[in-house]
Backbone as XML, in Angstrom:
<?xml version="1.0"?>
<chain id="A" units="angstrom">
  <residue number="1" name="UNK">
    <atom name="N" x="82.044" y="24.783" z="102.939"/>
    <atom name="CA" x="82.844" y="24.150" z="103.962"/>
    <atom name="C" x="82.798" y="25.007" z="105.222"/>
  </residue>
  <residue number="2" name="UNK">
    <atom name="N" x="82.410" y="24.478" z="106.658"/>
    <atom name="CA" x="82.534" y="25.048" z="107.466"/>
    <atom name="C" x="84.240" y="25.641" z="107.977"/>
  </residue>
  <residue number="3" name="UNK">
    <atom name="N" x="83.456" y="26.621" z="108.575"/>
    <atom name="CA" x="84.956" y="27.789" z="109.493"/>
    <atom name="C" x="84.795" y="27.703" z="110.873"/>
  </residue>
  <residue number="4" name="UNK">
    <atom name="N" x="85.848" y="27.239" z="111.518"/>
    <atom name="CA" x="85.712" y="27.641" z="112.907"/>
    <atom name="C" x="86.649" y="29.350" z="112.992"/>
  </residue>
  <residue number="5" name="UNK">
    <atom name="N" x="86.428" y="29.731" z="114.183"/>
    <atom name="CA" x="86.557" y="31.164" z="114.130"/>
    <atom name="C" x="86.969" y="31.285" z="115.841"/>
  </residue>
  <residue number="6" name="UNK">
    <atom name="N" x="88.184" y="31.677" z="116.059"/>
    <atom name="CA" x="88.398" y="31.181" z="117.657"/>
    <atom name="C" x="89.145" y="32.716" z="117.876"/>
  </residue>
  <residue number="7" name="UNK">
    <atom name="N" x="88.844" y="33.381" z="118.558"/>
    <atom name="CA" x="89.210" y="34.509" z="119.765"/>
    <atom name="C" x="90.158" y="34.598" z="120.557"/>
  </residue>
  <residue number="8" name="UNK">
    <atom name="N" x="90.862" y="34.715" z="120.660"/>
    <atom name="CA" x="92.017" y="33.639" z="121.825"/>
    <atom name="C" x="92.935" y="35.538" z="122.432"/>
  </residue>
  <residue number="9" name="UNK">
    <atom name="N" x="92.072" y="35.505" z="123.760"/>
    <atom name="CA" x="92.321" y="36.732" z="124.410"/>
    <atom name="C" x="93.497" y="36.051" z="125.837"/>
  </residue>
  <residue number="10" name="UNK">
    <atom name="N" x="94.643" y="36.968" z="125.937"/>
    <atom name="CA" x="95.547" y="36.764" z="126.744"/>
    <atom name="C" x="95.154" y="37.970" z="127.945"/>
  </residue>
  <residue number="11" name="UNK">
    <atom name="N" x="95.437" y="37.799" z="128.985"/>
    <atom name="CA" x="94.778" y="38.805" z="130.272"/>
    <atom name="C" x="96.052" y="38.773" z="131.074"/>
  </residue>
  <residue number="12" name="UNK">
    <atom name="N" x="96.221" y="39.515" z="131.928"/>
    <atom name="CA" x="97.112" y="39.585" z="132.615"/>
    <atom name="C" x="96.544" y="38.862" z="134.121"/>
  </residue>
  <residue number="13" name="UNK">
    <atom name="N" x="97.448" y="37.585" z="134.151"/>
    <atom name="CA" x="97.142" y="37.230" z="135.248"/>
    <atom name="C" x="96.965" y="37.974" z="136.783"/>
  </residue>
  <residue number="14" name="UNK">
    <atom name="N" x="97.481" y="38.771" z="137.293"/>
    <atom name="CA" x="97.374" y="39.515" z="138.327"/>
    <atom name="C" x="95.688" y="39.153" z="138.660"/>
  </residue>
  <residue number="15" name="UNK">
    <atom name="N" x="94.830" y="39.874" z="137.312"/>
    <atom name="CA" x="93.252" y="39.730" z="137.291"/>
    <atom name="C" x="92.690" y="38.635" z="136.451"/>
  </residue>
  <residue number="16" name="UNK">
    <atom name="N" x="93.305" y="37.053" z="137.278"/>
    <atom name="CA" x="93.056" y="36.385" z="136.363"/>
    <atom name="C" x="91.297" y="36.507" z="136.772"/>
  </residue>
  <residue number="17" name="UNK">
    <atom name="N" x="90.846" y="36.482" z="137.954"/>
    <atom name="CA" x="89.250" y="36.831" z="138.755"/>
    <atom name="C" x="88.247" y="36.960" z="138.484"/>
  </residue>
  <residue number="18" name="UNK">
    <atom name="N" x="88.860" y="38.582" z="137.865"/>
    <atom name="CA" x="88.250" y="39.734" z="137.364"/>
    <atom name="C" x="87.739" y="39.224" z="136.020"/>
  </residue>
  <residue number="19" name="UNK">
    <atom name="N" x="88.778" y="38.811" z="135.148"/>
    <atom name="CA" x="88.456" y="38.674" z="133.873"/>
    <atom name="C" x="87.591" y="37.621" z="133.536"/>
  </residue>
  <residue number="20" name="UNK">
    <atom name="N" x="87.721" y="36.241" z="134.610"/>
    <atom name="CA" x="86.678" y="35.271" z="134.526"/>
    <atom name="C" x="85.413" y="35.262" z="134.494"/>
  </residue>
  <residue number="21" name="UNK">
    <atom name="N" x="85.610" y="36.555" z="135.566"/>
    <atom name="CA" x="83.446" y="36.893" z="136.124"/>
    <atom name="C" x="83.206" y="37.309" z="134.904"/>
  </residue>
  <residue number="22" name="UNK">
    <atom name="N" x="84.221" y="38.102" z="134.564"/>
    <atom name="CA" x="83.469" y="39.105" z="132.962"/>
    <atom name="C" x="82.926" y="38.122" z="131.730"/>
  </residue>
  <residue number="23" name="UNK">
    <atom name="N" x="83.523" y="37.267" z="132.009"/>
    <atom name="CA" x="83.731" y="36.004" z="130.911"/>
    <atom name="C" x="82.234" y="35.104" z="131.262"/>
  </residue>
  <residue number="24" name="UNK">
    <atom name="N" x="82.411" y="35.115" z="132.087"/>
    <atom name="CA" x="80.811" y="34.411" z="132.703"/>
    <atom name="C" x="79.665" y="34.961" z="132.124"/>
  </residue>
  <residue number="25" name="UNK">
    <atom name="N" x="79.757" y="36.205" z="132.441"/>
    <atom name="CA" x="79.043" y="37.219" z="132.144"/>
    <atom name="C" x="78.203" y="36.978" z="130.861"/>
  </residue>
  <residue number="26" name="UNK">
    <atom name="N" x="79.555" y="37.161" z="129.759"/>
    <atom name="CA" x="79.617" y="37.154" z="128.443"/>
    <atom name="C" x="79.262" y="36.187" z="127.986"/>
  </residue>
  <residue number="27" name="UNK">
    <atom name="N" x="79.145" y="34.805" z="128.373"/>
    <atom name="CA" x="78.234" y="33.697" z="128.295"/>
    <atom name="C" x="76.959" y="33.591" z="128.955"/>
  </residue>
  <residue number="28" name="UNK">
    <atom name="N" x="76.589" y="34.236" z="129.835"/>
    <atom name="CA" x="75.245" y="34.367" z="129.905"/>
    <atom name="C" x="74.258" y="34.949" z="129.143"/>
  </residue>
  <residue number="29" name="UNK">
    <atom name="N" x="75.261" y="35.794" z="128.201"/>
    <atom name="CA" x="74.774" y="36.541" z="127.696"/>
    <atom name="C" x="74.588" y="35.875" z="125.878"/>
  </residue>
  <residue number="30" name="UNK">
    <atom name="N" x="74.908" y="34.959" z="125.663"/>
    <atom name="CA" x="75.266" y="34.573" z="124.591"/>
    <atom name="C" x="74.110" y="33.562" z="124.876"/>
  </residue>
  <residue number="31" name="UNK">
    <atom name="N" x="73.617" y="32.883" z="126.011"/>
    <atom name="CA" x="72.686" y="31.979" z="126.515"/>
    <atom name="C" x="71.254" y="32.790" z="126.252"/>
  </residue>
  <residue number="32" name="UNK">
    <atom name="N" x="71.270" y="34.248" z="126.914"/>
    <atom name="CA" x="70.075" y="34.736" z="126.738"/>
    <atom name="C" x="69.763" y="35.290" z="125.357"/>
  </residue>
  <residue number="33" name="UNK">
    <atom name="N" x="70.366" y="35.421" z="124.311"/>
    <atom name="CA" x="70.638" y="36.331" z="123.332"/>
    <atom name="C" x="70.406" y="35.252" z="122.029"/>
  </residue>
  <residue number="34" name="UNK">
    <atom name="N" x="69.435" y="34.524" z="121.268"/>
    <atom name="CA" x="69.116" y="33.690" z="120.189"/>
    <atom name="C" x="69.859" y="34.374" z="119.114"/>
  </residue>
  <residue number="35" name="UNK">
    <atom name="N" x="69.918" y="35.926" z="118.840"/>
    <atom name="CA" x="70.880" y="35.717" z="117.707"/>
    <atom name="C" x="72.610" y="35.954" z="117.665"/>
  </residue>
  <residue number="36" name="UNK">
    <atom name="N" x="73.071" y="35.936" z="119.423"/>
    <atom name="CA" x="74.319" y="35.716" z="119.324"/>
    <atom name="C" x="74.924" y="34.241" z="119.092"/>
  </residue>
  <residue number="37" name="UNK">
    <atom name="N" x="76.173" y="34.226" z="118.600"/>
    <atom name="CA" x="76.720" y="32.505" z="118.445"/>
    <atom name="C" x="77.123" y="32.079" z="119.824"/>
  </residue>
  <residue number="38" name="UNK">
    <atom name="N" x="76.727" y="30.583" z="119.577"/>
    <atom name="CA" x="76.834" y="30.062" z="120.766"/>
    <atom name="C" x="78.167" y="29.569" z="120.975"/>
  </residue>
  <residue number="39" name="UNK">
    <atom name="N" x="79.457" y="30.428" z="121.596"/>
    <atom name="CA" x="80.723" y="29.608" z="121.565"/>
    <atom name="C" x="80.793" y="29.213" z="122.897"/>
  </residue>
  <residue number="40" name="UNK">
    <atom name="N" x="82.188" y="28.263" z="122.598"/>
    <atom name="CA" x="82.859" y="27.491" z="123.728"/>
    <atom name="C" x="84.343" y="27.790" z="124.200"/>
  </residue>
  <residue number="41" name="UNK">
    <atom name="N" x="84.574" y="27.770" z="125.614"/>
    <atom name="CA" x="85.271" y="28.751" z="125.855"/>
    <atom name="C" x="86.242" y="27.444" z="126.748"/>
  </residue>
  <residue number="42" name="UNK">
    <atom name="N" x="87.580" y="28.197" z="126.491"/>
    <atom name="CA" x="88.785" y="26.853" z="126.832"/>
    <atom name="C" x="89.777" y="28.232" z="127.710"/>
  </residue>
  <residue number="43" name="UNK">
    <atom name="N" x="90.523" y="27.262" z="128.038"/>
    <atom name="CA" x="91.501" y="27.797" z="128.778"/>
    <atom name="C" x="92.819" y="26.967" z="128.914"/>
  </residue>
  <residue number="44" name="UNK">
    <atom name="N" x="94.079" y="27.273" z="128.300"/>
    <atom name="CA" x="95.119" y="26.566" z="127.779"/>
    <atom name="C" x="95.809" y="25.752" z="129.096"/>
  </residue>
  <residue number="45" name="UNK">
    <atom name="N" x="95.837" y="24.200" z="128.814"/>
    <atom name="CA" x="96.526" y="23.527" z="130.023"/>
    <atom name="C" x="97.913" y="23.239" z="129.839"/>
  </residue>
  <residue number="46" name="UNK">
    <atom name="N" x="98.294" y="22.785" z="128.393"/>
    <atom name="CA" x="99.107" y="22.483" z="127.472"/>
    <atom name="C" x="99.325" y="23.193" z="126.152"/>
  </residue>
  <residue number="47" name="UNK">
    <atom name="N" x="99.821" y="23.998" z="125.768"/>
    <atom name="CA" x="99.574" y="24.368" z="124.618"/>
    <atom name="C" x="100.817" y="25.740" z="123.795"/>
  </residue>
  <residue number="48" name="UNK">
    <atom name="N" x="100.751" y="25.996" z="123.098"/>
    <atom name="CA" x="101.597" y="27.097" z="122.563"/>
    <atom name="C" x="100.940" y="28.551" z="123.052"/>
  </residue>
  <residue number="49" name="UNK">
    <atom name="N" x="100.322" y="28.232" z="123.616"/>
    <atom name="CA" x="99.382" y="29.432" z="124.308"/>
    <atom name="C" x="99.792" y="29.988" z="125.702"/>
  </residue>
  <residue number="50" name="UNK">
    <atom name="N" x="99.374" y="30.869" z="126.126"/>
    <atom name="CA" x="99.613" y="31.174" z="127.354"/>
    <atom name="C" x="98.861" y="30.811" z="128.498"/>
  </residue>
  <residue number="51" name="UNK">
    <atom name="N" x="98.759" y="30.346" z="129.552"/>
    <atom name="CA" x="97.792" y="29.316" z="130.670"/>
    <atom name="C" x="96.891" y="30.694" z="131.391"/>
  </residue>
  <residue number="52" name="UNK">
    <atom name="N" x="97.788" y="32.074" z="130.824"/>
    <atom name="CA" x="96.586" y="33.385" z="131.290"/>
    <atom name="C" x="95.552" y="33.489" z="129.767"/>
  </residue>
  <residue number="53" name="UNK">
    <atom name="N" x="95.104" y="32.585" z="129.377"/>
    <atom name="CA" x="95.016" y="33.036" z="127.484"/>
    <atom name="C" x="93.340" y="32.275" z="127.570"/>
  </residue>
  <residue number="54" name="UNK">
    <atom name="N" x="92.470" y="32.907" z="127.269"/>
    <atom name="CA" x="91.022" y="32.514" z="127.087"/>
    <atom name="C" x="90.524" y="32.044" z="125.512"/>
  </residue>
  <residue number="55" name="UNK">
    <atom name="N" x="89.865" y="31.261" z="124.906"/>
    <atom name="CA" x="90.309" y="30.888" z="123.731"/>
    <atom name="C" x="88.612" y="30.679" z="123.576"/>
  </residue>
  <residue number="56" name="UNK">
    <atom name="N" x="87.939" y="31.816" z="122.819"/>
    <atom name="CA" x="86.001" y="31.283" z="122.684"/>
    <atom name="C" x="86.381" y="31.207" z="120.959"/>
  </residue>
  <residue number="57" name="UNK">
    <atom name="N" x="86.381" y="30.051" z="121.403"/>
    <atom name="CA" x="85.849" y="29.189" z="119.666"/>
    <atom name="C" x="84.137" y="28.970" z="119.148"/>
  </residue>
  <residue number="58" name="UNK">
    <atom name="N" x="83.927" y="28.799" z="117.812"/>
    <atom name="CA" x="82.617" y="28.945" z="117.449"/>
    <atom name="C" x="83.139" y="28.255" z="116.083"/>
  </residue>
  <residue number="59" name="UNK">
    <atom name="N" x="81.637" y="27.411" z="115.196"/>
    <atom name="CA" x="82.145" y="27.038" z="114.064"/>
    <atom name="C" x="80.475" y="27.682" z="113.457"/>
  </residue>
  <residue number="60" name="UNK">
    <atom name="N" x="81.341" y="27.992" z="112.547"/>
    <atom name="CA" x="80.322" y="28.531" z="111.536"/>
    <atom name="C" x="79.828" y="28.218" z="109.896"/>
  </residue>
  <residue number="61" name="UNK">
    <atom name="N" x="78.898" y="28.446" z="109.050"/>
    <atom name="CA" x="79.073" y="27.984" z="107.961"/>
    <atom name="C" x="79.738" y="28.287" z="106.521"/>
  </residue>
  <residue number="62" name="UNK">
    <atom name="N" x="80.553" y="29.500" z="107.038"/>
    <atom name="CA" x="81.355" y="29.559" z="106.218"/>
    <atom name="C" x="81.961" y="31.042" z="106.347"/>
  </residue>
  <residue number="63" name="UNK">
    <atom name="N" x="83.038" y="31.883" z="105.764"/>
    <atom name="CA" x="83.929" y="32.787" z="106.308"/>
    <atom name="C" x="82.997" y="34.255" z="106.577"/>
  </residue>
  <residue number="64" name="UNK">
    <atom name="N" x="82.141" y="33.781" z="105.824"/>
    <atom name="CA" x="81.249" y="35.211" z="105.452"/>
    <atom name="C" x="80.203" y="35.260" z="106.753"/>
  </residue>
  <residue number="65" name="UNK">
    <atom name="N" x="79.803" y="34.116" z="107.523"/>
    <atom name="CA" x="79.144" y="34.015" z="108.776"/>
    <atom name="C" x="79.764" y="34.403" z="109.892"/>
  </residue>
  <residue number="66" name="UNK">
    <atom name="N" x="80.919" y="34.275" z="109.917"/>
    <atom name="CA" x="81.985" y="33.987" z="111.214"/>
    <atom name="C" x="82.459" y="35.662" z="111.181"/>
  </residue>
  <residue number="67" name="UNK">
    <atom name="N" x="82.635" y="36.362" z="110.079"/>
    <atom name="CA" x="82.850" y="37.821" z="109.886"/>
    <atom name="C" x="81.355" y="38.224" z="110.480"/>
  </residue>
  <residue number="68" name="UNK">
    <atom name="N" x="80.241" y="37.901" z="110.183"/>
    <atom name="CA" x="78.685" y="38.689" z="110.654"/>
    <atom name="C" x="79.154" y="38.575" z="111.699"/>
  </residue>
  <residue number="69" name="UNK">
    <atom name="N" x="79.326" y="37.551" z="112.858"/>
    <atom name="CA" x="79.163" y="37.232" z="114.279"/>
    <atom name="C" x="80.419" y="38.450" z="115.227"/>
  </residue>
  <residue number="70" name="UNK">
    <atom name="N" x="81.605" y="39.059" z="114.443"/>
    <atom name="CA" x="82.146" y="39.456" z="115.234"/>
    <atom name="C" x="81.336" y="41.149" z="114.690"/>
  </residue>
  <residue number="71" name="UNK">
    <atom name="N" x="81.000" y="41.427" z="113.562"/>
    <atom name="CA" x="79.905" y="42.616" z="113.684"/>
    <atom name="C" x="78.897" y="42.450" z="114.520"/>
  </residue>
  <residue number="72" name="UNK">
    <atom name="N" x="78.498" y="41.656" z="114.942"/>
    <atom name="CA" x="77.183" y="41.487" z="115.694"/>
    <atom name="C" x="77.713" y="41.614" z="117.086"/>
  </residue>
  <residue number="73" name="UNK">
    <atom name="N" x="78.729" y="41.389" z="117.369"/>
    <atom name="CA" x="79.620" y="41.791" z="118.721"/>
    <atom name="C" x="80.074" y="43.159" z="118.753"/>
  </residue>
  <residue number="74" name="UNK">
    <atom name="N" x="80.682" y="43.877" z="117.998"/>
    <atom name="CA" x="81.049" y="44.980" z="117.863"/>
    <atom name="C" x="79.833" y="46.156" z="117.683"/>
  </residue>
  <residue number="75" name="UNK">
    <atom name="N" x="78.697" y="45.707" z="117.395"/>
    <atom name="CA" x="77.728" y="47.293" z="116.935"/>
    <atom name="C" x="76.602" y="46.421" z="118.252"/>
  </residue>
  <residue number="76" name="UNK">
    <atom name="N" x="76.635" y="45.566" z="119.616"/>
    <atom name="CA" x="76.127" y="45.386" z="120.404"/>
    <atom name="C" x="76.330" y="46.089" z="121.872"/>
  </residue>
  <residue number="77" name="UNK">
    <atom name="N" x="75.064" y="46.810" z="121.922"/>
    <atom name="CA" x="75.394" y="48.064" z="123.165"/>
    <atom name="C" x="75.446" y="47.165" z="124.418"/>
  </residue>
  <residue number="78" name="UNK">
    <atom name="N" x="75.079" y="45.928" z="124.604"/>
    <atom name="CA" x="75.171" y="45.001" z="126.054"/>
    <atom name="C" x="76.432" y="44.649" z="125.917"/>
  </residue>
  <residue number="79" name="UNK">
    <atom name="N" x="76.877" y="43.693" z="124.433"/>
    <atom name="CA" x="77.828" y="43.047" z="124.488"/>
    <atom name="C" x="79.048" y="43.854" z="124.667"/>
  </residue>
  <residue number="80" name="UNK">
    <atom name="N" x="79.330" y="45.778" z="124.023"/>
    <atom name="CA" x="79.948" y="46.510" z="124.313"/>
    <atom name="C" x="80.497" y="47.208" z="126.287"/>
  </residue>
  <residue number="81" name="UNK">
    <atom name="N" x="79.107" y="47.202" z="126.399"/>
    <atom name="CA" x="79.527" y="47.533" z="128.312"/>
    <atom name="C" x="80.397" y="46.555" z="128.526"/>
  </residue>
  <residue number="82" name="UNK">
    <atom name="N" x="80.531" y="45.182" z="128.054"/>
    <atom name="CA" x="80.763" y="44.319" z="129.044"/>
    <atom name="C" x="82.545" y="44.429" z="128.611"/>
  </residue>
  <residue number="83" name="UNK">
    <atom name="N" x="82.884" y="44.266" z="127.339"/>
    <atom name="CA" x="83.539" y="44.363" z="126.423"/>
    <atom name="C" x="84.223" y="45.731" z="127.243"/>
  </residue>
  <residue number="84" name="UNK">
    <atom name="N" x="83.941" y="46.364" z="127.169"/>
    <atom name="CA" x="84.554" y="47.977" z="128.285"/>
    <atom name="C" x="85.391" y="47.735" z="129.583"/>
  </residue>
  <residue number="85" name="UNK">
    <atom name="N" x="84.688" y="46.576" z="130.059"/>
    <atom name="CA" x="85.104" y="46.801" z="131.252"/>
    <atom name="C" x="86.027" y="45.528" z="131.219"/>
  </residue>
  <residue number="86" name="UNK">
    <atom name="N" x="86.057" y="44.733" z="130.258"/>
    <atom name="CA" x="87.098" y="43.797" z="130.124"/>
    <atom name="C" x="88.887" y="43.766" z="129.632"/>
  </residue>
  <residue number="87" name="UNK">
    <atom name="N" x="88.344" y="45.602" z="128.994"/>
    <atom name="CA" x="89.526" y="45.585" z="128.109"/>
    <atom name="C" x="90.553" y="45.580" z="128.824"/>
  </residue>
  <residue number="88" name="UNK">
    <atom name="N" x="90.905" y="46.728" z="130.223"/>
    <atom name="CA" x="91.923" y="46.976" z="130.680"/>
    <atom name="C" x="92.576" y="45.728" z="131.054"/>
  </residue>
  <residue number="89" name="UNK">
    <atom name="N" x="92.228" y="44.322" z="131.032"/>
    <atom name="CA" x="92.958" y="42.944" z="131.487"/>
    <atom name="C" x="93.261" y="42.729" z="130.348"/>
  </residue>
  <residue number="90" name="UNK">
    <atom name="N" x="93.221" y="42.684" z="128.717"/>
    <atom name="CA" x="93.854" y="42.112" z="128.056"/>
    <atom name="C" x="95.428" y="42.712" z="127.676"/>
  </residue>
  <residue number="91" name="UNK">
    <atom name="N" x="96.088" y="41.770" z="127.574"/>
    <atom name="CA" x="97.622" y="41.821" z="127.129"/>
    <atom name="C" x="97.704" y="41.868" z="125.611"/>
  </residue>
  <residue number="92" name="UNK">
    <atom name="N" x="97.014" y="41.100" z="124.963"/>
    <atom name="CA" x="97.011" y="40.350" z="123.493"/>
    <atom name="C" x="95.607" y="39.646" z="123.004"/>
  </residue>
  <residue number="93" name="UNK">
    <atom name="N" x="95.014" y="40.311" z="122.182"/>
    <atom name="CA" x="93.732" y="39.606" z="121.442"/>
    <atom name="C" x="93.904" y="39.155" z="119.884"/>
  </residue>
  <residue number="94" name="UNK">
    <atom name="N" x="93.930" y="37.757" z="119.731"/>
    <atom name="CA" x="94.136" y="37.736" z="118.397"/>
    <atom name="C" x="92.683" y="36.836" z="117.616"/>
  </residue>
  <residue number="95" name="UNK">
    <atom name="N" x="92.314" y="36.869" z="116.613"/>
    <atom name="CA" x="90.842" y="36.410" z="116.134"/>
    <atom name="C" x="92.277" y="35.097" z="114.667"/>
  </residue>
  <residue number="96" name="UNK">
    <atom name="N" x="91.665" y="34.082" z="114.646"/>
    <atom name="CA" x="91.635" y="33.171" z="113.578"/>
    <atom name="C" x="90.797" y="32.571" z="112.993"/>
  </residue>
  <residue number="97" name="UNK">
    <atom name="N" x="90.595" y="32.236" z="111.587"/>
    <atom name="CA" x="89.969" y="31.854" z="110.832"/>
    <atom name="C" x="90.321" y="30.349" z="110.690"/>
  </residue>
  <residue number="98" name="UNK">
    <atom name="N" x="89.666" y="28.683" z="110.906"/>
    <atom name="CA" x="90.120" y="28.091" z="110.847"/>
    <atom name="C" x="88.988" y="27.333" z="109.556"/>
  </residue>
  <residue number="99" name="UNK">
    <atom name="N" x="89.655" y="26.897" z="107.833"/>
    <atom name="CA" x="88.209" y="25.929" z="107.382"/>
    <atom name="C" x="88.442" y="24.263" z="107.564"/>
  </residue>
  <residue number="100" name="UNK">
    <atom name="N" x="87.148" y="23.937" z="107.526"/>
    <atom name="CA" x="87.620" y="22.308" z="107.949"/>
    <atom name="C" x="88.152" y="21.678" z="106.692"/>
  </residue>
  <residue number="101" name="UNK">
    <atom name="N" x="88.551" y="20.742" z="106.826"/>
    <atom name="CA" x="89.162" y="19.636" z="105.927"/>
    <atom name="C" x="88.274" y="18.591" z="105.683"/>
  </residue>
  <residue number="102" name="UNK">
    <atom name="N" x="87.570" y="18.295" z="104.904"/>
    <atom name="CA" x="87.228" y="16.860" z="105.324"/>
    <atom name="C" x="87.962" y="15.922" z="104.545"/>
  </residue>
  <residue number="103" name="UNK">
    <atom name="N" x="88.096" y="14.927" z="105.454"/>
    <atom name="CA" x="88.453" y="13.615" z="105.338"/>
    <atom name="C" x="87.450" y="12.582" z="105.192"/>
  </residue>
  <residue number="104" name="UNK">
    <atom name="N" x="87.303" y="11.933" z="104.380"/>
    <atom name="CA" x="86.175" y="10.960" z="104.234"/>
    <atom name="C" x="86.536" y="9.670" z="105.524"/>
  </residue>
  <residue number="105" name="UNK">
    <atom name="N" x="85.879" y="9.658" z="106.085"/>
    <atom name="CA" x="85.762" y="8.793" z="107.145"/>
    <atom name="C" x="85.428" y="7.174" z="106.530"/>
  </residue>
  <residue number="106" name="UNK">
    <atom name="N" x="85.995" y="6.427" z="106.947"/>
    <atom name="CA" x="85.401" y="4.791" z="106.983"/>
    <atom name="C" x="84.521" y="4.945" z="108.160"/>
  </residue>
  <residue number="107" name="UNK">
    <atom name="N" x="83.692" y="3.357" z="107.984"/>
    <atom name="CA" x="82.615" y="3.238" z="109.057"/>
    <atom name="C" x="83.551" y="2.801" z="110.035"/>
  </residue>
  <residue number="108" name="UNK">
    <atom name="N" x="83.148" y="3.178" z="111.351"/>
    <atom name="CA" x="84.171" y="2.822" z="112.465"/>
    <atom name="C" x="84.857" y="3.674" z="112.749"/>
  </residue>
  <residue number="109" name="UNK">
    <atom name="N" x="85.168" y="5.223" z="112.227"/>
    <atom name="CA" x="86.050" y="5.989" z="112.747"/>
    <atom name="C" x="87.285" y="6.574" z="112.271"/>
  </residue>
  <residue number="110" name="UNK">
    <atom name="N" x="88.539" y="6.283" z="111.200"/>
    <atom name="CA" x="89.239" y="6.815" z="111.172"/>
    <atom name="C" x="89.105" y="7.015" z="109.968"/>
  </residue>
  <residue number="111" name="UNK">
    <atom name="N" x="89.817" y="8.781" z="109.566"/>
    <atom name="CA" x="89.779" y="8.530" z="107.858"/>
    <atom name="C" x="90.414" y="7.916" z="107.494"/>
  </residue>
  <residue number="112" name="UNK">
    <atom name="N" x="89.950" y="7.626" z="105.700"/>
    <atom name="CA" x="90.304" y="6.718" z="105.032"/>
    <atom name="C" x="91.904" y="7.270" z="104.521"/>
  </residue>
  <residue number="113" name="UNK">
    <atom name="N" x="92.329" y="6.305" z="104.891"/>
    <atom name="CA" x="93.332" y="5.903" z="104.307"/>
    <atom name="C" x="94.966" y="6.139" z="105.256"/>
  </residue>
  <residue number="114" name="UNK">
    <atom name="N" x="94.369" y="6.445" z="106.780"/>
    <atom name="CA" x="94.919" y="6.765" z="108.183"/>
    <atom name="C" x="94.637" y="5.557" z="109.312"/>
  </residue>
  <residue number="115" name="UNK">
    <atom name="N" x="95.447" y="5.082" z="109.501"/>
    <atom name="CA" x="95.514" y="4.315" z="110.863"/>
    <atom name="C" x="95.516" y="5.096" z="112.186"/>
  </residue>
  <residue number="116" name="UNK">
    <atom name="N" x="94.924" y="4.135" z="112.826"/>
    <atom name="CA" x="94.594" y="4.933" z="114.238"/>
    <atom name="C" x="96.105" y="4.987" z="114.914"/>
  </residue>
  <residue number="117" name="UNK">
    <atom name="N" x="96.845" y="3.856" z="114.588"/>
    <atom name="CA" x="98.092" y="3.423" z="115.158"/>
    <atom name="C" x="98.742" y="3.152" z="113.776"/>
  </residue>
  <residue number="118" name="UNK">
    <atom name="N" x="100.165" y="3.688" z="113.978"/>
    <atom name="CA" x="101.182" y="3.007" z="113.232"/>
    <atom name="C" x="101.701" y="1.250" z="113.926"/>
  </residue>
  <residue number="119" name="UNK">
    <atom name="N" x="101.404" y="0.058" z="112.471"/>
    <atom name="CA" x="101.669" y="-1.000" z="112.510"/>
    <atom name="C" x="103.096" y="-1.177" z="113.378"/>
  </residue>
  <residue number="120" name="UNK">
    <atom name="N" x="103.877" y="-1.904" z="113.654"/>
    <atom name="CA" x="104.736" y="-2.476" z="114.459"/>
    <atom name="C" x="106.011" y="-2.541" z="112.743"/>
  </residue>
  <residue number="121" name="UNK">
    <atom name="N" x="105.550" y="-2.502" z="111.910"/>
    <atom name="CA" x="106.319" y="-2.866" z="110.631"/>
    <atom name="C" x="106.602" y="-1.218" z="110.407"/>
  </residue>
  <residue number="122" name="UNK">
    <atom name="N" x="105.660" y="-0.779" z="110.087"/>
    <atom name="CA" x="105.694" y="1.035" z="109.997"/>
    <atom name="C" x="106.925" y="1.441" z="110.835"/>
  </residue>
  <residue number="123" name="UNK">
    <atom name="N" x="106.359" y="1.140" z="112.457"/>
    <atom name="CA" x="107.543" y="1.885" z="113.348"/>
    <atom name="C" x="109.268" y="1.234" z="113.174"/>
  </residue>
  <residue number="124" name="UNK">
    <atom name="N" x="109.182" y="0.330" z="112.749"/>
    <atom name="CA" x="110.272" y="0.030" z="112.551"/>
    <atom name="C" x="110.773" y="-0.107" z="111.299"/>
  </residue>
  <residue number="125" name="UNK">
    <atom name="N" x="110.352" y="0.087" z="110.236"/>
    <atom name="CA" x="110.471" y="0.804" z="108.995"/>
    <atom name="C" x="110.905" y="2.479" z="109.175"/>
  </residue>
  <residue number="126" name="UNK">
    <atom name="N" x="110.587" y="3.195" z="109.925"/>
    <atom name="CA" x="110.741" y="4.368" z="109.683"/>
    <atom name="C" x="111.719" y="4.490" z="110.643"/>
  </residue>
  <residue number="127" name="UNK">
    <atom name="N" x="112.173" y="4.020" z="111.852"/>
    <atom name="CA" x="112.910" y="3.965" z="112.615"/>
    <atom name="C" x="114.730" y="3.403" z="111.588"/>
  </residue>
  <residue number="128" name="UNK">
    <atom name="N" x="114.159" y="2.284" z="110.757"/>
    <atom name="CA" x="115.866" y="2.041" z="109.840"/>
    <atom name="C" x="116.212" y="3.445" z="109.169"/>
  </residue>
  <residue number="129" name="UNK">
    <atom name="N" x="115.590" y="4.307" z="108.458"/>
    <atom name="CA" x="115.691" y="5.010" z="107.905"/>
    <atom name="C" x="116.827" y="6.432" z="108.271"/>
  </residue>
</chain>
């Protein structure tokens, strides 16, 4: 079963700037680099997160892959410079392990046995209650 594996670094806004270019950076570098993972990088609009909070998610094939990828970050002398000069902006770095669920899907889209919408009988069934 696949793992997603998400990073979710908080910076101190003052350098929100600073920390972006670095961040750029760090994806260029993930572009030039075939055996780094290729993540995707968010930035909280809504969320339990902080709106200074950088969030590089990656899914991998399983817990034992997603552990290689942050060794492969850590014993990397490019990915380290960059990593150096990023640290003094973080507030809070936390790493999660996420595995998927699957849900068997029907054709058309929703899993089985989930409505896209609660019926008009549902909402007002649960609403007497």
């Amino acid at each position: 079963m696949s793992v997603k594996m998400r990073i979710m670094q908080t910076y101190d806004p003052a350098h929100e700037v600073e920390f972006l270019a670095l961040e750029k950076e760090f994806a260029a570098l993930e572009r030039r680099r075939p055996d780094f993972p290729q993540g995707r990088r968010f930035k909280p609009v809504a969320s339990s997160l902080c709106t200074h909070t950088l969030v590089w998610e990656c899914e991998f094939k399983d817990l034992n892959a997603a552990h290689a990828a942050l060794s492969c970050f850590s014993g990397d002398v490019e990915h380290e410079k960059l990593a150096e000069k990023q640290r003094p902006y973080f507030t809070e770095v936390r790493v999660e392990f996420l595995e998927e669920i699957e849900s068997p899907a029907k054709p058309g889209g929703t899993p089985s046995g989930l409505s896209a919408r609660p019926s008009a009988s549902t909402t007002r069934d649960a609403r007497a209650r």
